[in-house]
C-alpha atoms as a printed R data frame, in Angstrom:
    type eleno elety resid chain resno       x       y       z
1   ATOM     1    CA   UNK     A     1  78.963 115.186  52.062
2   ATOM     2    CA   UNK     A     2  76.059 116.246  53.918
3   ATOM     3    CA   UNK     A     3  75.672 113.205  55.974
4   ATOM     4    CA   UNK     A     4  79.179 113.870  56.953
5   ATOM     5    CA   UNK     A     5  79.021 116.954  57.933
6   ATOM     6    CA   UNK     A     6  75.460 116.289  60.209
7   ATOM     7    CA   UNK     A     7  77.885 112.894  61.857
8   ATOM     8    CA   UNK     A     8  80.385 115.326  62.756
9   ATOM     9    CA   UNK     A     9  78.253 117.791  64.517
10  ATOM    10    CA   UNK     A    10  76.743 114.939  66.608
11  ATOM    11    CA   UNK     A    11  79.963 113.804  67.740
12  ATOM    12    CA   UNK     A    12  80.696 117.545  68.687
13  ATOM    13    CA   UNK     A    13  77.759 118.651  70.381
14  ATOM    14    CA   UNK     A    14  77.185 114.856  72.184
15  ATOM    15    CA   UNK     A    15  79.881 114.678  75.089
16  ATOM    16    CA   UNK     A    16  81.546 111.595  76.277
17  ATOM    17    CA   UNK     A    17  79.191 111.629  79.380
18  ATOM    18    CA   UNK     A    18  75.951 112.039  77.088
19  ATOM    19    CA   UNK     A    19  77.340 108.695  74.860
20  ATOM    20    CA   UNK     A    20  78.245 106.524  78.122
21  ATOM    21    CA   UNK     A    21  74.665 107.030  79.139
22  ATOM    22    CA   UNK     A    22  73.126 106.424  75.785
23  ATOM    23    CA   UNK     A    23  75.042 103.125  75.739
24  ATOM    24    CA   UNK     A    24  73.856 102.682  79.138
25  ATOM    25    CA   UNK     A    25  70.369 103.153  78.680
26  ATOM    26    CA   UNK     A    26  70.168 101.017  75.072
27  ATOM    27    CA   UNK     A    27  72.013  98.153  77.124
28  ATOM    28    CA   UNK     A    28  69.234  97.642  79.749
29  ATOM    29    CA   UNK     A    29  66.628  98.098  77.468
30  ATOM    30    CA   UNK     A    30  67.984  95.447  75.248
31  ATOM    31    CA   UNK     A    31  68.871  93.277  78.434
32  ATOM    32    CA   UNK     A    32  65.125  94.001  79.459
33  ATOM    33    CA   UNK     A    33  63.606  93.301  76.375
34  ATOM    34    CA   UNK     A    34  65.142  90.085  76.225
35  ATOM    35    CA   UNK     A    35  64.124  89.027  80.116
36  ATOM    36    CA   UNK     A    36  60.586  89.836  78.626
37  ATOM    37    CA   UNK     A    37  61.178  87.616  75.647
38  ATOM    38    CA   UNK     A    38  60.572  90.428  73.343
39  ATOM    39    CA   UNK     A    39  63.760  89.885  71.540
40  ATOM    40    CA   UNK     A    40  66.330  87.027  71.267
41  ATOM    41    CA   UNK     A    41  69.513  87.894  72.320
42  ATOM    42    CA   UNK     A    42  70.632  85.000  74.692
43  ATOM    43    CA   UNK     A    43  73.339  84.527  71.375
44  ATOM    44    CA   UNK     A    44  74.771  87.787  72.379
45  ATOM    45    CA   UNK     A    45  74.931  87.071  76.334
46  ATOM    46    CA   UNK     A    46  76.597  83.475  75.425
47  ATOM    47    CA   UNK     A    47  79.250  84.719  73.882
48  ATOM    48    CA   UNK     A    48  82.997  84.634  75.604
49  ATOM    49    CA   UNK     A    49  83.750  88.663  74.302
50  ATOM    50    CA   UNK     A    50  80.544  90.081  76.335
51  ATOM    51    CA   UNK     A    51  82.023  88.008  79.571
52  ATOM    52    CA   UNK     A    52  84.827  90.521  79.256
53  ATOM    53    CA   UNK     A    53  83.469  93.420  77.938
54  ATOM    54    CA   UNK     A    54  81.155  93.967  80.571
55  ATOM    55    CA   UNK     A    55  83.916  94.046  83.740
56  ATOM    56    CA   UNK     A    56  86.388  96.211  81.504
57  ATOM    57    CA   UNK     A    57  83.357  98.752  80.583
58  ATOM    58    CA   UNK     A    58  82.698  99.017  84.204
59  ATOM    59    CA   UNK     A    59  86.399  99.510  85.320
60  ATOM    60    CA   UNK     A    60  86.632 102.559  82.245
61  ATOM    61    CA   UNK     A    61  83.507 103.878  83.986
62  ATOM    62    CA   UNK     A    62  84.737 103.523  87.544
63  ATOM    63    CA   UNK     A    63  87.828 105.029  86.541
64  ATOM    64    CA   UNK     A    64  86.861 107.802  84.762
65  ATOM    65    CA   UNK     A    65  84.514 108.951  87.719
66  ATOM    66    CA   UNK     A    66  87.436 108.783  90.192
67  ATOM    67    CA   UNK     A    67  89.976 110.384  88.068
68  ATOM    68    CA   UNK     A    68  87.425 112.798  87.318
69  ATOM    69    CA   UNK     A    69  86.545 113.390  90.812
70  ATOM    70    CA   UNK     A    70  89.738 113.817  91.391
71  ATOM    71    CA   UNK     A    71  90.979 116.763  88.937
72  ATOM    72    CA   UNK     A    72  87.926 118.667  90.365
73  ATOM    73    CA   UNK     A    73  88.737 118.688  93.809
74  ATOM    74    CA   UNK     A    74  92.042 116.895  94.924
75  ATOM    75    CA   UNK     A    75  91.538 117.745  99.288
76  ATOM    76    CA   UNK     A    76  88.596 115.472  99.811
77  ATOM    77    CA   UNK     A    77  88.597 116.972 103.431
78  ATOM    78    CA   UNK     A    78  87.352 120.852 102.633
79  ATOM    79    CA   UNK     A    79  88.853 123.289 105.262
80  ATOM    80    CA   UNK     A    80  86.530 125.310 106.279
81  ATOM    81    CA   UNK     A    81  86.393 128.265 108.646
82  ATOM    82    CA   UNK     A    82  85.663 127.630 112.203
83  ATOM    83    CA   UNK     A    83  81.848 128.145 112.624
84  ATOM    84    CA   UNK     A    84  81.032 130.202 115.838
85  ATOM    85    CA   UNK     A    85  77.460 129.672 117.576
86  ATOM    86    CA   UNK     A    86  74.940 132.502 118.791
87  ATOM    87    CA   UNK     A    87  76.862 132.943 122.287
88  ATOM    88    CA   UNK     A    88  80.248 133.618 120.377
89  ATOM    89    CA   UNK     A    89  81.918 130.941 122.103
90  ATOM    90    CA   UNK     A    90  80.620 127.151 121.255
91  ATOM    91    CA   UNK     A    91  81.468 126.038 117.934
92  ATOM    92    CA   UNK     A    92  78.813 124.113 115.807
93  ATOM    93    CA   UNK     A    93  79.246 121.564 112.919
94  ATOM    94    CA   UNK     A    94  77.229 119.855 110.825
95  ATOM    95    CA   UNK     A    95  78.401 117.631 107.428
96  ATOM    96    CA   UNK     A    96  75.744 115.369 105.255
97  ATOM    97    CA   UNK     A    97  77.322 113.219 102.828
98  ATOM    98    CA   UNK     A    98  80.992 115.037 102.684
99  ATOM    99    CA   UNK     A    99  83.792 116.051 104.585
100 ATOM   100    CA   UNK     A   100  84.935 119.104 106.948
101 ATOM   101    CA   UNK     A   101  87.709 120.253 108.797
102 ATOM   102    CA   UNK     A   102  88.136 122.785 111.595
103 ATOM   103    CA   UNK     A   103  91.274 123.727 112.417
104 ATOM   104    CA   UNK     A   104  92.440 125.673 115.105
105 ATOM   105    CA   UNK     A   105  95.412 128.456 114.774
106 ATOM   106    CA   UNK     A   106  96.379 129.909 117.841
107 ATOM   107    CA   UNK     A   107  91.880 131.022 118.880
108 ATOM   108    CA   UNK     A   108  89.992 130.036 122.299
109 ATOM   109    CA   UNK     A   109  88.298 127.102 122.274
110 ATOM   110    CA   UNK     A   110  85.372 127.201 124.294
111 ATOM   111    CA   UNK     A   111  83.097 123.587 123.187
112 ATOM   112    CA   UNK     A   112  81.691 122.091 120.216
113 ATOM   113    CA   UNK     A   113  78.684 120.324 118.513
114 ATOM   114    CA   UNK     A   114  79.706 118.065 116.006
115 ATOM   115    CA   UNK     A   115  76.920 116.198 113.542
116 ATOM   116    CA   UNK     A   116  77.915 113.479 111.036
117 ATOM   117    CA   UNK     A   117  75.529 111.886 108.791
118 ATOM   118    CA   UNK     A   118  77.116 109.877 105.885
119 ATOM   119    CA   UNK     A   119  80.183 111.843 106.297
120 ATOM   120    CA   UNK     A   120  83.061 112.994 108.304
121 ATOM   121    CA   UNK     A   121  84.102 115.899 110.822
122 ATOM   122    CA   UNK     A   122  88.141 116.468 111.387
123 ATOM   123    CA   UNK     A   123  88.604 118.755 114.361
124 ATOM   124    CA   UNK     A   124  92.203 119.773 114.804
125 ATOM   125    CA   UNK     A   125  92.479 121.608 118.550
126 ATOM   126    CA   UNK     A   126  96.455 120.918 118.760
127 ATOM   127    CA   UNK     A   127  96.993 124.896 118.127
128 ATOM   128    CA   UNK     A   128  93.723 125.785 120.413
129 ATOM   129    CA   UNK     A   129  94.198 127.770 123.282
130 ATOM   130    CA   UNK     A   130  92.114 125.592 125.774
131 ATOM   131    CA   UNK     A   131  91.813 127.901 129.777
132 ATOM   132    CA   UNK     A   132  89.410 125.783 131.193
133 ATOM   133    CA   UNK     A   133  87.312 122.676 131.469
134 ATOM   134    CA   UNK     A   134  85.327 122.325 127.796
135 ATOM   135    CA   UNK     A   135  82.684 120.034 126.591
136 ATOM   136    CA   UNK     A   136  82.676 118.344 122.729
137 ATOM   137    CA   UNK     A   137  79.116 116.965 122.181
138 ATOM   138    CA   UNK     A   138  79.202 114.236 118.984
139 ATOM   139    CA   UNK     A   139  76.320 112.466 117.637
140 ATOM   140    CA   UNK     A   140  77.192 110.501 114.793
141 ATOM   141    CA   UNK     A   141  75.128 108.217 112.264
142 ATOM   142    CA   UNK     A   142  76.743 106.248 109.704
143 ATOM   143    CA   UNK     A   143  79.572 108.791 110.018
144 ATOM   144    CA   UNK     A   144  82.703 109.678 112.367
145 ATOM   145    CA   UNK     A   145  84.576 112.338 113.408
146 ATOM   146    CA   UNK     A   146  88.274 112.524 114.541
147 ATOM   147    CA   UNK     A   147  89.675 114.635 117.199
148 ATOM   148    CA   UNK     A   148  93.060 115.966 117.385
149 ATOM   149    CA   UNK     A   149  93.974 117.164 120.882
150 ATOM   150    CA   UNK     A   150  96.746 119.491 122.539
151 ATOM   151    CA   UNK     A   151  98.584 116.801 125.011
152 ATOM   152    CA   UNK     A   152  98.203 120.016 127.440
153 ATOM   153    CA   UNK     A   153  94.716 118.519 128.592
154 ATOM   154    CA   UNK     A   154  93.299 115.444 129.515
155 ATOM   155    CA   UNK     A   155  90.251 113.770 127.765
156 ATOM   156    CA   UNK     A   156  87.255 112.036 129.556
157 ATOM   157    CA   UNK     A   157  84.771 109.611 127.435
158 ATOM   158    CA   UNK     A   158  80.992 109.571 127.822
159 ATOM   159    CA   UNK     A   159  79.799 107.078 125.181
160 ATOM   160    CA   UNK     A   160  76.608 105.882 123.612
161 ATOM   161    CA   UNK     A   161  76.883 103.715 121.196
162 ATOM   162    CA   UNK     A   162  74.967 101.554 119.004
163 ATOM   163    CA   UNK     A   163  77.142  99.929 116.739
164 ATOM   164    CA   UNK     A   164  79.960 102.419 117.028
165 ATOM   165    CA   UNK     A   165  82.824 103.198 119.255
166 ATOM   166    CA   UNK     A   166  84.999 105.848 120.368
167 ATOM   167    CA   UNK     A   167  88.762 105.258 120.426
168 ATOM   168    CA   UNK     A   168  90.770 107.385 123.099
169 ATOM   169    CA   UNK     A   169  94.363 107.370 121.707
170 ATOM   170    CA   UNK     A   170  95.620 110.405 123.676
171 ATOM   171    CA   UNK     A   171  98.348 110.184 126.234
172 ATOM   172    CA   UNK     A   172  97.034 111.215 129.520
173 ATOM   173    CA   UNK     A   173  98.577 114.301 131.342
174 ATOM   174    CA   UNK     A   174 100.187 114.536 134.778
175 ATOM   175    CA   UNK     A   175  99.894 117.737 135.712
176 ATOM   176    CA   UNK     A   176  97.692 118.911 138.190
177 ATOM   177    CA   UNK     A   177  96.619 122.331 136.425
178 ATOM   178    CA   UNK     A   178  95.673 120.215 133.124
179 ATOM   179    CA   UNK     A   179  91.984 121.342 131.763
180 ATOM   180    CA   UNK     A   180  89.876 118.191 130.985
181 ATOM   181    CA   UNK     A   181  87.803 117.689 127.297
182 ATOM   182    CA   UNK     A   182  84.607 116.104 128.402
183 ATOM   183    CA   UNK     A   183  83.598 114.237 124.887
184 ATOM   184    CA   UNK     A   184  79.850 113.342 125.239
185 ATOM   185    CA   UNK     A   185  79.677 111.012 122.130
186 ATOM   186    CA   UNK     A   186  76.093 108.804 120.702
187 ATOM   187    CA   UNK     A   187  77.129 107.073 117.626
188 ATOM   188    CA   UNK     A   188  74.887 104.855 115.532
189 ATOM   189    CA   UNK     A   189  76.953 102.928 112.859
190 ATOM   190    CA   UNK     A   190  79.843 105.731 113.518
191 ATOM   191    CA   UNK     A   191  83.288 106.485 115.395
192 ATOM   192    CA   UNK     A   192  84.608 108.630 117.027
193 ATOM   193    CA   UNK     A   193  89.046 108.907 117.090
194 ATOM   194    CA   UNK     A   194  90.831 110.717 119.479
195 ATOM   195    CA   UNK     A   195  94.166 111.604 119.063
196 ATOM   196    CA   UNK     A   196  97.005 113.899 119.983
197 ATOM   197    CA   UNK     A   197  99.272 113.766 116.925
């Protein structure tokens, strides 16, 4: 009754997480132990049910973590609000290893710095209120960013690239009063889009 009793509070206080990495850990110390010929187990890798155990543990895993990451945050892209610099004009972003978007409701636009590093900026500017020329410096490594334009302006491309690209999509603009977005992009391993829709 007592042995009972301890088993069950184990299994309560040890969470599914905690057991998945106890199984991982005894699993490559077993596998290691055996490289080292400190144990015999080539029986155990020989037979047919650990060909198939192995891929189906790893799918449960990979599952899990997705379905996981999923309940805990379902908008992968995280709106955020629109970060202003020191002059109160020029935007500045920055995103390590996630994702951001800026998007514009009806405020001046007046430029922005975009950084990517292992991640990705989404700038919407369809809603911005654009009165003049801007400038949207991008430096991107292993990373990209992807523009959404008004099809009020007209965008110009300054590119440098090392194993990136930028992709102009927009339509261009006829008008002579049209304000131009100079992009000024340097991408290493990284894109740039630009779109209007």
């Amino acid at each position: 009754m007592q042995s009972e009793i301890i088993h069950v509070k184990l299994v309560i206080i040890m969470s599914r997480r905690t057991f998945i990495g106890i199984i991982f850990i005894v699993a490559a110390l077993l596998k290691l132990a055996d490289m080292w010929n400190l144990v015999c187990l080539d029986w155990l890798w020989q037979q047919p049910w650990t060909n198939y155990i192995a891929p189906v543990f790893l799918l449960y895993v990979g599952g899990m973590l997705l379905i996981n990451s999923y309940r805990r945050d379902r908008d992968q892209w995280l709106q955020r609000p629109i970060p202003v610099n020191e002059d109160g004009k020029r935007i500045r972003c920055a995103v390590s290893f996630g994702g951001d978007e800026y998007v514009y409701r009806g405020e001046a636009f007046h430029g922005a710095r975009l950084d990517a590093s292992f991640g990705g900026i989404r700038l919407d500017l369809r809603d911005a209120i654009i009165t003049e020329d801007e400038e949207i410096d991008i430096h991107t490594f292993m990373g990209g960013v992807e523009l959404f334009v008004p099809s009020t302006v007209n965008v110009i491309v300054k590119s440098r690239s090392i194993f990136g690209a930028v992709g102009n999509e927009t339509l261009r603009n006829d008008n002579p009063q049209a304000h131009y977005l100079h992009v000024v992009a340097s991408n290493i391993f990284g894109g740039v889009s630009i779109k209007n829709c």
